[in-house]
MIDRENVO-883121 format. One record per residue (C-alpha): residue number from 0; residue in one letter; chain; x, y, z. Coordinates in Angstrom, 1 decimal, always signed. Example, Ala and Ser with C-alpha at 12.3 -4.5 7.8 and 13.67 -1.06 7.14 Angstrom:
<nodes>
<node><pos>0</pos><code>a</code><unit>A</unit><x>+12.3</x><y>-4.5</y><z>+7.8</z></node>
<node><pos>1</pos><code>s</code><unit>A</unit><x>+13.7</x><y>-1.1</y><z>+7.1</z></node>
</nodes>
This chain:
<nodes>
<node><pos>0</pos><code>x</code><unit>A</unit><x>+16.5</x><y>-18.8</y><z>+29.5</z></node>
<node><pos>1</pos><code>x</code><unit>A</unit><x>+16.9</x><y>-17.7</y><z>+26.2</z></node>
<node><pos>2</pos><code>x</code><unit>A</unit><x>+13.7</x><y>-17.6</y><z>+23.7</z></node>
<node><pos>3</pos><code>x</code><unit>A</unit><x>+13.7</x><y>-18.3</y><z>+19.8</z></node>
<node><pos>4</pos><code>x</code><unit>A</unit><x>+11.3</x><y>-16.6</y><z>+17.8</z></node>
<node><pos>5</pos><code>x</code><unit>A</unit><x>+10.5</x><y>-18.8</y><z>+14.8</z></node>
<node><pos>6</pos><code>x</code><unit>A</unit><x>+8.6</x><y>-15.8</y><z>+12.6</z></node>
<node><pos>7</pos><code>x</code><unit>A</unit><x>+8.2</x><y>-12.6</y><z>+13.1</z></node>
<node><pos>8</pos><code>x</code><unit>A</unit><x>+4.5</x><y>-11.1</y><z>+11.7</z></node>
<node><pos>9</pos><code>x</code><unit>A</unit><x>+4.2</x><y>-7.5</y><z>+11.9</z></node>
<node><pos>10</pos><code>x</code><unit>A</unit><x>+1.3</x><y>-5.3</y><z>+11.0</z></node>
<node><pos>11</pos><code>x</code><unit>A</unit><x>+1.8</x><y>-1.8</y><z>+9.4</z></node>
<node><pos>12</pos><code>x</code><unit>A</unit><x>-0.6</x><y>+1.3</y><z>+8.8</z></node>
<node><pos>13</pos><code>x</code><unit>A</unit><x>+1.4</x><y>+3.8</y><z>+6.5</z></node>
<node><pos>14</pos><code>x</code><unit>A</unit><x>+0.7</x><y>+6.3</y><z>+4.5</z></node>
<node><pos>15</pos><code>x</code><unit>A</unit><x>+2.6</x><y>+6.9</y><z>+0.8</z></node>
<node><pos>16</pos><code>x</code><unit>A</unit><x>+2.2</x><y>+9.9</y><z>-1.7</z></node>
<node><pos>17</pos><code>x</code><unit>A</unit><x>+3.2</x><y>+8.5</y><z>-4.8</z></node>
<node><pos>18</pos><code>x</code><unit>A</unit><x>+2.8</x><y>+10.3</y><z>-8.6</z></node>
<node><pos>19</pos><code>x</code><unit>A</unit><x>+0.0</x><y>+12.1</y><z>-7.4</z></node>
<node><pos>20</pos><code>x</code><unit>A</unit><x>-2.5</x><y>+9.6</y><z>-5.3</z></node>
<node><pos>21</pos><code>x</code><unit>A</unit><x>-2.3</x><y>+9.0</y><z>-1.6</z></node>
<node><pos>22</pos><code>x</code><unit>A</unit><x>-2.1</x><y>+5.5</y><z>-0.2</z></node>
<node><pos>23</pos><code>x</code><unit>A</unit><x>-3.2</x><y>+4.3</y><z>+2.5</z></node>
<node><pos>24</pos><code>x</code><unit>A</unit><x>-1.6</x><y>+1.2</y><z>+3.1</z></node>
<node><pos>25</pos><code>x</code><unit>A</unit><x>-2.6</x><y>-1.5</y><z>+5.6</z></node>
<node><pos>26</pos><code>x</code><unit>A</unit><x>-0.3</x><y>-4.8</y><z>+6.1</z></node>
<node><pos>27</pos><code>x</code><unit>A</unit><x>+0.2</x><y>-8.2</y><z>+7.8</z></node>
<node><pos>28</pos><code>x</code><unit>A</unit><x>+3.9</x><y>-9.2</y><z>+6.9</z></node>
<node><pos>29</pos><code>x</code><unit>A</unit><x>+6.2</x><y>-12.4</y><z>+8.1</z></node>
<node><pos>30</pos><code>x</code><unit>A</unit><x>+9.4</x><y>-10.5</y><z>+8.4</z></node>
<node><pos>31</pos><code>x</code><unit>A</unit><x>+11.3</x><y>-13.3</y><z>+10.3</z></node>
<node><pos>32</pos><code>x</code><unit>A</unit><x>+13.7</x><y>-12.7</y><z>+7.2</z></node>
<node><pos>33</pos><code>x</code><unit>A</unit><x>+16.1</x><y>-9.5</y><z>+7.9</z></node>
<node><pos>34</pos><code>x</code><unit>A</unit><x>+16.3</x><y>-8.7</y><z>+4.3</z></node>
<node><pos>35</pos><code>x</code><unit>A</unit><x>+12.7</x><y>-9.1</y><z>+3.0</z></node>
<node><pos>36</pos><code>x</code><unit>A</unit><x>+9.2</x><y>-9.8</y><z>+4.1</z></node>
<node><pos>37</pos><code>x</code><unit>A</unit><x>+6.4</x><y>-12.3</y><z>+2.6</z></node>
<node><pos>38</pos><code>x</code><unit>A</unit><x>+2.9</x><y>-10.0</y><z>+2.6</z></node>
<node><pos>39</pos><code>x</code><unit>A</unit><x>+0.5</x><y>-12.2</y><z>+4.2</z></node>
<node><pos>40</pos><code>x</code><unit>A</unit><x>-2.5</x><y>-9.1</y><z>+3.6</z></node>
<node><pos>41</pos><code>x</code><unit>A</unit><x>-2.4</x><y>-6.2</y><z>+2.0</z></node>
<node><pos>42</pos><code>x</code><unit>A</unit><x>-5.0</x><y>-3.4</y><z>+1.8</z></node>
<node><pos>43</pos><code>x</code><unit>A</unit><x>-4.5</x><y>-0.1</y><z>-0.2</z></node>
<node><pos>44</pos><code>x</code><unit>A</unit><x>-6.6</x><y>+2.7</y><z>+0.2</z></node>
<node><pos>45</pos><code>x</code><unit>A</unit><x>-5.9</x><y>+5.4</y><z>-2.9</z></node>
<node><pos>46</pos><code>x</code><unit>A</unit><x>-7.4</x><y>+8.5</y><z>-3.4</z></node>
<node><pos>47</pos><code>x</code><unit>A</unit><x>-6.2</x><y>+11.6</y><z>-6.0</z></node>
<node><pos>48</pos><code>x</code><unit>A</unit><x>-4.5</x><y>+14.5</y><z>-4.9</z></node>
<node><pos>49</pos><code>x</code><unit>A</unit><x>-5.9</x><y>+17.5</y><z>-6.4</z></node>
<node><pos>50</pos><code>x</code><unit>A</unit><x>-3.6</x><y>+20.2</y><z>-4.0</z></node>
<node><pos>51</pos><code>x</code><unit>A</unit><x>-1.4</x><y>+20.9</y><z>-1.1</z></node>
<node><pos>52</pos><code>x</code><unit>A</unit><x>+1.7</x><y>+19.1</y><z>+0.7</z></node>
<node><pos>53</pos><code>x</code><unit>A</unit><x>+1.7</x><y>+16.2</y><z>+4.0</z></node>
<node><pos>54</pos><code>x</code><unit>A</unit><x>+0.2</x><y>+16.0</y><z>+5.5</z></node>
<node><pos>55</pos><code>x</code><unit>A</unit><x>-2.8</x><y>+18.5</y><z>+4.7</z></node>
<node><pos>56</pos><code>x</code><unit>A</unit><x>-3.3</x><y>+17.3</y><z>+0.8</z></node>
<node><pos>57</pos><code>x</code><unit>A</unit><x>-6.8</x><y>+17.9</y><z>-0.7</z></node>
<node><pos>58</pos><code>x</code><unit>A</unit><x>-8.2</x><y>+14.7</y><z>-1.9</z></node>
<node><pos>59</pos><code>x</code><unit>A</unit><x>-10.4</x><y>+14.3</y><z>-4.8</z></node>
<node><pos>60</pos><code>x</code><unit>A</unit><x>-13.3</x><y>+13.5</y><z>-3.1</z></node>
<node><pos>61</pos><code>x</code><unit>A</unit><x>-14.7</x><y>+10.6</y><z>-6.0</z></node>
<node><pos>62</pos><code>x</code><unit>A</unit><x>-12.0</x><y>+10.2</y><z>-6.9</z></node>
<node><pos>63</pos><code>x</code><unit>A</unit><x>-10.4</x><y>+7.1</y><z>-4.5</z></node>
<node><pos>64</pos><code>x</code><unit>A</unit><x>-10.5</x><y>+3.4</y><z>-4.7</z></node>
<node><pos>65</pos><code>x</code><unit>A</unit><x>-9.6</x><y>+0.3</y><z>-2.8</z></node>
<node><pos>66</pos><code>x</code><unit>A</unit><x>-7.0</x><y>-2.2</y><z>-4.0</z></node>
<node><pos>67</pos><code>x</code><unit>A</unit><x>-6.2</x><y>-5.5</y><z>-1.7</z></node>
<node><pos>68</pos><code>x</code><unit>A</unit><x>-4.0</x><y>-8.4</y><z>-2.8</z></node>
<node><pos>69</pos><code>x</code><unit>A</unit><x>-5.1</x><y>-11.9</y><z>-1.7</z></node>
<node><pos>70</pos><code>x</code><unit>A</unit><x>-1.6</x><y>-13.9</y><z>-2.0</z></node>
<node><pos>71</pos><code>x</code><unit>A</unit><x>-2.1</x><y>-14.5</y><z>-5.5</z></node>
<node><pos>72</pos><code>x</code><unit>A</unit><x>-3.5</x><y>-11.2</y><z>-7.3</z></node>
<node><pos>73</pos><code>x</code><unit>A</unit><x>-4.9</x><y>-7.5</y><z>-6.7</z></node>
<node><pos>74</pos><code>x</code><unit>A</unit><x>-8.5</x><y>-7.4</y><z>-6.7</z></node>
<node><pos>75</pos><code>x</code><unit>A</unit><x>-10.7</x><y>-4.7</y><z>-6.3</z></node>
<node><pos>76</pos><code>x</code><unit>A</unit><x>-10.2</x><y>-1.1</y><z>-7.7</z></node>
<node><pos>77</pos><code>x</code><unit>A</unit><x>-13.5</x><y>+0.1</y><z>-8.5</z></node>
<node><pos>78</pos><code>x</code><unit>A</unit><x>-13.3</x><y>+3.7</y><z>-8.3</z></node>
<node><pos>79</pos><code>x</code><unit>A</unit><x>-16.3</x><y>+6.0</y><z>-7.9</z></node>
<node><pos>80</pos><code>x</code><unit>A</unit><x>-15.0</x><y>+8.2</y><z>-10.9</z></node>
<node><pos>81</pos><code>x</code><unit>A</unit><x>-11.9</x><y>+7.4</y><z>-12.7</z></node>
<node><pos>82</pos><code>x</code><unit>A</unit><x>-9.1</x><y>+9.7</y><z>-13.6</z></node>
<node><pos>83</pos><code>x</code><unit>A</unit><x>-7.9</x><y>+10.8</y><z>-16.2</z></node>
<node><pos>84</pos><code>x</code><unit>A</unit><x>-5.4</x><y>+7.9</y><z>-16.7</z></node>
<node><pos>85</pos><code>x</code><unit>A</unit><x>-8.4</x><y>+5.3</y><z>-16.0</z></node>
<node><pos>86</pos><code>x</code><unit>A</unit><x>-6.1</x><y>+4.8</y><z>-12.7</z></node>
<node><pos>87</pos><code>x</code><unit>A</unit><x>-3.4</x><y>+3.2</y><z>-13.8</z></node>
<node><pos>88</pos><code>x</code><unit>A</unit><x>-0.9</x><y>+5.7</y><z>-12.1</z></node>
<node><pos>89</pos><code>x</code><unit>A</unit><x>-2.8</x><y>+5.0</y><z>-8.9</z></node>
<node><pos>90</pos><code>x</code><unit>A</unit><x>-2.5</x><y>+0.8</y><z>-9.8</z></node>
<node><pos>91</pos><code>x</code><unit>A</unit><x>+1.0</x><y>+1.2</y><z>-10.6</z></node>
<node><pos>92</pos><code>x</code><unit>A</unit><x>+1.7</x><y>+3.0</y><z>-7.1</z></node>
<node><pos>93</pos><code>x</code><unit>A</unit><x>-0.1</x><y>-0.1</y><z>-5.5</z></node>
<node><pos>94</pos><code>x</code><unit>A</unit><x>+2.2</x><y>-2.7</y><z>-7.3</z></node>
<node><pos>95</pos><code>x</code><unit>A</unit><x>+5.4</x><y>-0.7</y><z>-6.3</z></node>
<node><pos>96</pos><code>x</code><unit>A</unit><x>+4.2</x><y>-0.1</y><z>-2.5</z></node>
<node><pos>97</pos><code>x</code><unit>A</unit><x>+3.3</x><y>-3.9</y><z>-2.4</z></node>
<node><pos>98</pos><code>x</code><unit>A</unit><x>+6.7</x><y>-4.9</y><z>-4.2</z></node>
<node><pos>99</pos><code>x</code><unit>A</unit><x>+9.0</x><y>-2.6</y><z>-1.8</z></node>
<node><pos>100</pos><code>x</code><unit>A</unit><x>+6.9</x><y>-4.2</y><z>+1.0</z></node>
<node><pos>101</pos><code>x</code><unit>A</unit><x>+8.4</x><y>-7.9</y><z>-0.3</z></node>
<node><pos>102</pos><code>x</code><unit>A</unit><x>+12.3</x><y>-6.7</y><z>-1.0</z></node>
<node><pos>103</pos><code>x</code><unit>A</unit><x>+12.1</x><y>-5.5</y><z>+2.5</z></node>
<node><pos>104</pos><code>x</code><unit>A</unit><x>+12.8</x><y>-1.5</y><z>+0.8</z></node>
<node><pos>105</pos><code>x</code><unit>A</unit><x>+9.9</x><y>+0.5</y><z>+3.2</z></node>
<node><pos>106</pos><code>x</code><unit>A</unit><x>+11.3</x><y>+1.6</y><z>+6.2</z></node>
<node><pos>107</pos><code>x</code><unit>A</unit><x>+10.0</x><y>-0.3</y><z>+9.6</z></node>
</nodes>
């Protein structure tokens, strides 16, 4: 007997260091595609990295936020104290995690 699938949903925990912040990144992806993926949720977790290398970085301790994307747009990103750059390196990161996620580009 052989068995169809008709979509494949997988669900990731990851973590990314990316231009300084830490992510980390929760997801529920349709990856019945081979060569890309439609996010179905996305969480991401950031916090600053103020020293050290993976996995024993020092994190900023206000210094975090919490990004999640709704199918539509990112919401959320209230950070306890902002950074320097108001956190836009950290929203940037966010974008290019969730975009690499879609083109299928983060390794499963």
């Amino acid at each position: 007997m052989k068995v169809k699938l008709n979509n494949k949903i997988e669900i990731v925990s990851c973590e990314v260091a990316l231009d300084g912040y830490l992510h980390t990144v929760s997801y529920q992806a349709d990856t019945t595609e081979e060569k890309t993926a439609k996010v179905l949720q996305f969480s991401d977790n950031v916090a600053r990295i103020i020293q050290g290398n993976a996995p024993d970085y020092v994190l900023a301790p206000q210094q975090k936020a919490t990004y999640q994307h709704n199918g539509e747009h990112f919401t959320g990103g209230q950070w306890e104290e902002l950074p320097d750059d108001g956190g836009m390196a950290a929203y940037s990161g966010v974008r290019k995690i969730y975009n690499m996620i879609e083109r299928g580009e983060i390794e499963r």
